[in-house]
C-alpha positions in Angstrom: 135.4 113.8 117.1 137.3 113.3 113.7 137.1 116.3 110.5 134.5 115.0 108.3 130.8 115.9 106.7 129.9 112.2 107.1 127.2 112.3 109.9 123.6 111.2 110.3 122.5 115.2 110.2 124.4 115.6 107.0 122.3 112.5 105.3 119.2 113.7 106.6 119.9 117.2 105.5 120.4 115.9 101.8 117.2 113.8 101.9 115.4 116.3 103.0 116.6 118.4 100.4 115.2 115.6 97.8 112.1 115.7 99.3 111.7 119.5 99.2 113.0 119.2 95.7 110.3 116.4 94.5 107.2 118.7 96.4 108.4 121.9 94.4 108.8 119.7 91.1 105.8 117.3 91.2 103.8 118.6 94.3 101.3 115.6 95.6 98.7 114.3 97.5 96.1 115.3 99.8 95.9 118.6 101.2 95.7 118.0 104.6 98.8 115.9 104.7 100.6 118.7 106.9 99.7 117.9 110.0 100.5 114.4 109.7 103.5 115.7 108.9 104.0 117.9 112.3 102.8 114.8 114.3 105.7 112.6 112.8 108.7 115.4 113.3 107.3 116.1 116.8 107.4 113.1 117.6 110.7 112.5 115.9 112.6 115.3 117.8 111.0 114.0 121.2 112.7 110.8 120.6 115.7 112.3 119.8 115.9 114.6 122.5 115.1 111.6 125.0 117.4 109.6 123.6 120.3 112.2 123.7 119.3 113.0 127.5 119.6 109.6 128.1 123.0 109.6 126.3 124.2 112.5 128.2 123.2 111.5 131.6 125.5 108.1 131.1 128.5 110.3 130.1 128.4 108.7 126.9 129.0 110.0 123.1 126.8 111.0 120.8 129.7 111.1 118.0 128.6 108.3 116.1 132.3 108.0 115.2 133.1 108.1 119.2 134.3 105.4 121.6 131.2 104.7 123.6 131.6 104.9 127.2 128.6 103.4 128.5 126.0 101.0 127.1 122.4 102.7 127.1 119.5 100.5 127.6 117.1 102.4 129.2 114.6 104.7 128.3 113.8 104.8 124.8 116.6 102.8 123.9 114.6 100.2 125.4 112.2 100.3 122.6 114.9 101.1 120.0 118.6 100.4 120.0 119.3 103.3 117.4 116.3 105.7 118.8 117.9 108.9 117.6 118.0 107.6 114.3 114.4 106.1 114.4 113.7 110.1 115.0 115.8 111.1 111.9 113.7 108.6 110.1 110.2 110.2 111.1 111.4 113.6 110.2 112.2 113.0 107.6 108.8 111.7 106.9 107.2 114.6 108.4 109.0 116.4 105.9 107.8 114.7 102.7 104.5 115.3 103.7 104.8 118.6 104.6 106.6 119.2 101.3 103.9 117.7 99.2 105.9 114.6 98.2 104.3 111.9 100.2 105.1 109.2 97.9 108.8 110.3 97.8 108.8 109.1 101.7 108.1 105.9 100.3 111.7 106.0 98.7 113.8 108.5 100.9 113.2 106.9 103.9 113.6 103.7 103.4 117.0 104.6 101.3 117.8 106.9 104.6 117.4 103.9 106.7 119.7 101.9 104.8 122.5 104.2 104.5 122.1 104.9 108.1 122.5 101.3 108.8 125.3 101.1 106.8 127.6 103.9 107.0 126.8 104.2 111.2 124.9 101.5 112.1 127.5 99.0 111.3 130.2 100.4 112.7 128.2 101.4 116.4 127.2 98.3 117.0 130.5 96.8 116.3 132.3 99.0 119.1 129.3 98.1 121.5 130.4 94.5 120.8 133.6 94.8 121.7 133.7 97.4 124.2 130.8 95.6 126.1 130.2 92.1 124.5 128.1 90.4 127.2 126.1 92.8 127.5 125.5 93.6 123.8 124.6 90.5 122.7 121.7 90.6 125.5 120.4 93.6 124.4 120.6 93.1 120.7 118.6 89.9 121.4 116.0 91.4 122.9 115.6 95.2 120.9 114.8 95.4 117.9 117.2 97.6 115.5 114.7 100.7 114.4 111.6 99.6 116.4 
């Protein structure tokens, strides 16, 4: 793992940080938005944690910096070939809600997605391509990026 702030948890932290920011500024929409907003970061953390039990159990990294050691298609990576993300992505729209700033989700998470795509994205799929290139370019054909 190499020294730096630049990770997916750092991104999401700041966004979320917007969002909080936005509900406490301009605080919006209905008032039963909160448990929409459970639902989505339930769900988001239950991909996640699938996803990185998933990871684990083929030895492979979850630095998205890292040298991947195995290609993971299985699970809910074969819904999703960024799954973990896809849960960074709901939470973060749980949040907004939860935060009053529904139509802030609207932006942050589409401007999340992006930068996730990116700055880690990119670069990922990249060293799947070389490290396992057959098998890659099978898998990329048939699942879809985010869902």
């Amino acid at each position: 793992m190499r020294l730096t702030l630049d990770y997916p948890p750092v991104w999401l932290a700041g966004s979320c940080a917007v969002a909080w920011g936005l509900g406490r500024l301009v605080p919006h929409g209905p008032g039963w938005q909160g448990l929409p907003g459970w639902i989505l970061i339930l769900s988001g953390l239950s991909v996640m944690i699938a996803a990185a039990g998933t990871m684990w159990r083929k030895r492979t990294t979850l630095d998205p910096h890292g040298q991947p050691a195995a290609l993971v298609t299985t699970g809910v990576f074969a819904l999703s070939r960024n799954p973990i993300y896809l849960g960074d992505a709901l939470i973060l729209a749980g949040l907004c809600l939860i935060f009053a700033a529904p139509v802030a989700a609207l932006i942050l998470v589409p401007v999340f997605m992006i930068v996730i795509s990116r700055r880690f994205i990119a670069a990922e799929e990249a060293r799947l391509a070389t490290a396992f290139p057959d098998m890659f370019a099978q898998y990329r054909a048939h699942t879809r990026r985010w869902i």
